[in-house]
N, C-alpha and C positions, 0 to 999 in steps of 0.2 A: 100290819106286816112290815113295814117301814120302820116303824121302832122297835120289832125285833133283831131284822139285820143292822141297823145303827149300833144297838145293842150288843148285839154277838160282834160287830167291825169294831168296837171298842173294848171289849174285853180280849178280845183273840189280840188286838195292837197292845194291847197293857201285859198281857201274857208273854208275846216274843221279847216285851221290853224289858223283862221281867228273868226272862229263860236265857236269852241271847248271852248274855254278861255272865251268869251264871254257869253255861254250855263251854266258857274260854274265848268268849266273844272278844272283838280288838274294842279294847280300851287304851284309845292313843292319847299321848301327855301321862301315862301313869307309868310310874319306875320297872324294871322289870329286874328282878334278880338273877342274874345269868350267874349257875353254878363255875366254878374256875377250876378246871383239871389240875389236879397238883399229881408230881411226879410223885409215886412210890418208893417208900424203901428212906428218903431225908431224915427223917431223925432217927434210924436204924444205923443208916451211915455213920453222923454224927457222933452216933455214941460209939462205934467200933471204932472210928479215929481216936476219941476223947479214954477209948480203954484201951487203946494202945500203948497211948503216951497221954500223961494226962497235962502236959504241957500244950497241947492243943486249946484249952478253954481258951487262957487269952487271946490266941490269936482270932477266936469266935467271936469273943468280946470286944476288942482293938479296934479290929481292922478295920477301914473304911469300910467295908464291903468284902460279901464273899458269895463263890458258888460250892453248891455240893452237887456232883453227879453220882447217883447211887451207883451206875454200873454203866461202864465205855467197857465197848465190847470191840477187839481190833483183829485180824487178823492179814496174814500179808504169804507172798511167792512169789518176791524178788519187789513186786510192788505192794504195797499193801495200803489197810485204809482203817479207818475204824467211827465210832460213833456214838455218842449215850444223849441220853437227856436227864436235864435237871433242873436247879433251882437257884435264882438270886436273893441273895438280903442283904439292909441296910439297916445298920444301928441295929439288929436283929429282926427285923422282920422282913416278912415274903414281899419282893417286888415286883418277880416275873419269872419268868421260864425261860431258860439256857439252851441253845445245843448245839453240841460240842462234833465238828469235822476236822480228822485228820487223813495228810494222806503221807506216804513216805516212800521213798526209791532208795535201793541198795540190796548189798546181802541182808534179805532175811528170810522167814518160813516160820509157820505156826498162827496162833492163836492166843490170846488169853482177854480176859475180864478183870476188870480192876475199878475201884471204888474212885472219885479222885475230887479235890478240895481245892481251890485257888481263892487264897488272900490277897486282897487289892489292899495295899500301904495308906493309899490319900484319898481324900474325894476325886482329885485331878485324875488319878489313875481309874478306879472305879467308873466316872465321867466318860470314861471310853469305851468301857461295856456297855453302860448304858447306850451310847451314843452308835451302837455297834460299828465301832472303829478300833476296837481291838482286837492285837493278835498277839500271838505268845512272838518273841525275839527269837532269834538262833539261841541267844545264850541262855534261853530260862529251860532250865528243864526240871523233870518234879523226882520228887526226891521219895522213897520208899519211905513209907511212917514208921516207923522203928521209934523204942523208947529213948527218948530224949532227944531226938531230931530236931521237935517243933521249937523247944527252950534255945534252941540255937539256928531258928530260922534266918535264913538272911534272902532279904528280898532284893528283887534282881529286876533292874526296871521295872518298879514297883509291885513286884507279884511274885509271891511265894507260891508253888504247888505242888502239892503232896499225892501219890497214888499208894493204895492198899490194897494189893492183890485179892485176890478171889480164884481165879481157877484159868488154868490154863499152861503154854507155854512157848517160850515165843525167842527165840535169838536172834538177833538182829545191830546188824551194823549199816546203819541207815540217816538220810536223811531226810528229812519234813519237816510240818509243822502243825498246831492244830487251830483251827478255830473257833470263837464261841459266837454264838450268835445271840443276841437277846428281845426277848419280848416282854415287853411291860405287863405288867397284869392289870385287867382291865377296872 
């Protein structure tokens, strides 16, 4: 009788040893792939800039660095605010996740949604997003994408930015500003 419960205590331990790992048991020290939420809609954006004006590739290409937010959504009554999320790259590829606050005081009223693109010039300038120590100046403001715009960008403490409306509408004589926040992708 003893060597059948030994028997059955050693098959039933080789079974959980067996089932446990297999079940999603913790297996510590081994890598885990953790999926990375990417924002929607980036290379839909990208290509409605690039078929806007097809002067935009370079600056794709060029630039230190750039963000695409597929959609800032703002709206304001006397104060207003707005907000999107998006996406960093370097040299072309995905670095992290963007998002974008602004806020603004003055006459205005309304609503709209707008697509919007910011080229970093240098690594130095770029460095700052990264670093989230960037913020847009008084003087940078983004400029409607219109054909032929981008072939005559000029960047303005090191950052060009472009918005491509979408829907809405919005009058306003206001002042703000907006900021990006960044997160590394893991």
């Amino acid at each position: 009788m003893t060597f059948r419960i030994s028997t059955l205590m050693v098959l039933g331990g080789l079974t959980l040893c067996l089932v446990v790992p297999a079940c999603g048991g913790s297996q510590k020290g081994q890598p885990t792939a953790e999926k990375v939420e990417r924002v929607e809609g980036i290379d839909d954006t990208i290509s409605a800039f690039k078929a806007k004006d097809a002067s935009f590739t370079p600056l794709f290409t060029q630039s230190a660095g750039y963000v695409v937010l597929p959609e800032v959504g703002e709206g304001a009554l006397i104060i207003g605010g707005g907000h999107g999320s998006g996406e960093a790259y370097e040299a072309g590829g995905y670095i992290g996740r963007v998002s974008l606050s602004e806020v603004t005081v003055g006459a205005q009223i309304g609503g709209q949604a707008y697509s919007q693109v910011v080229f970093f010039q240098s690594p130095a300038d770029f460095k700052k997003l990264k670093d989230n120590t960037f913020e847009f100046s008084a003087e940078v403001s983004a400029v409607a994408a219109e054909d032929g715009v981008a072939k005559n960008a000029k960047f303005k403490d090191g950052v060009a930015t472009f918005i491509l409306p979408k829907k809405g509408l919005m009058a306003a004589a206001s002042v703000g500003g907006q900021k990006l926040d960044f997160t590394p992708a893991k």
